[in-house]
N, C-alpha and C positions, 0 to 999 in steps of 0.2 A: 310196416308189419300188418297182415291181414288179420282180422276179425272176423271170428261169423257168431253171432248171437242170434240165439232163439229165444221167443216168447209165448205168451200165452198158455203155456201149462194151467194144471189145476187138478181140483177134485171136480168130479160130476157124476152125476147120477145115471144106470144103465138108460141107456135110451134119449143123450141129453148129445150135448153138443158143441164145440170148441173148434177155436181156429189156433192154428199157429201160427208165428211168423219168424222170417229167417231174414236178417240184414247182416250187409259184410260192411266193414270202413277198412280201410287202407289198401283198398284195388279198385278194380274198373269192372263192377258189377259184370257188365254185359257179357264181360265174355265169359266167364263161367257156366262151364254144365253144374247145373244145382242137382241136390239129391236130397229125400227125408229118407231118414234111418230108424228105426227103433229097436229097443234093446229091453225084454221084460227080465223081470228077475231072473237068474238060471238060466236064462236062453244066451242063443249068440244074437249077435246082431244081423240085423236084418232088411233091407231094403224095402223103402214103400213105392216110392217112384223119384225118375229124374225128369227132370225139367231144362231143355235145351236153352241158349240164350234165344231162342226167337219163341220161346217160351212154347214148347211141346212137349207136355209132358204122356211118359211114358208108365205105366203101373206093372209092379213087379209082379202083381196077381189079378185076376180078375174080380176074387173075391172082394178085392180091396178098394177096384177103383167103385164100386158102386158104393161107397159110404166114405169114399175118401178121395178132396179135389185138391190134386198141387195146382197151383197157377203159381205167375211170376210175373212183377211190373218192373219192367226195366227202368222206367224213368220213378217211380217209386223208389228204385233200389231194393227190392222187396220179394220173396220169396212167401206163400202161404200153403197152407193145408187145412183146409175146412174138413172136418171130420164130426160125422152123424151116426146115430143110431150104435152111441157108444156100448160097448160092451165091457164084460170087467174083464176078460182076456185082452181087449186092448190097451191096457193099463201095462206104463212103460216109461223109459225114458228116453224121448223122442228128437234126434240130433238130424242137424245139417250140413251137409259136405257139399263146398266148393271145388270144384277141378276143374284146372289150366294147363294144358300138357303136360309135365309130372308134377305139377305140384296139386296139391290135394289138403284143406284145410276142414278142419272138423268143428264145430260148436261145443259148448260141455254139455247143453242136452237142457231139455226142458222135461219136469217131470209130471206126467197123466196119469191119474187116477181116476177108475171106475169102479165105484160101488156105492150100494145100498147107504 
């Protein structure tokens, strides 16, 4: 059975700074294309970027990669998102999807909060 947990959520303050992290147990890290998602209240979900197994990642906006870095260590097992110059629009709750040809596995989301 596959896993993917994320961590690192939190409160922080506009302008502050957090990393997350995405681990999967029960597969073979490498060969998943990884993805970060986020979901704010009332909104749909939404893509931040994916990250290839030779770890390239790709950003859904441009807005986004300059305050927000997916990277991926394979022999870590590890998937991150360092993210800066938080804003309270970015306050979310922020999931990881694995995908293997059709399989596709989700995290239950780590939750961000930005504000005062």
């Amino acid at each position: 059975q596959v896993q993917v947990v994320e961590s690192g959520g939190g409160s922080v303050q506009p302008g502050g700074s957090l990393r997350l992290s995405c681990t999967i147990s029960g597969g073979i890290f490498v060969i998943y294309n990884l993805g970060w998602y986020r979901q704010a209240p009332g909104k749909q979900r939404e893509l931040i970027a994916t990250v290839t197994p030779d770890a390239k990642p790709t950003y859904a906006a441009d807005y986004l990669r300059g305050r927000f870095t997916a990277a991926r260590d394979n022999y870590k097992k590890e998937m991150s998102l360092q993210m800066s110059s938080l804003r309270p629009e970015d306050t979310a709750v922020y999931y990881c999807k694995a995908v293997f040809a059709k399989y596709e596995y989700w995290g239950q989301g780590t939750q961000v909060t930005v504000s005062t």
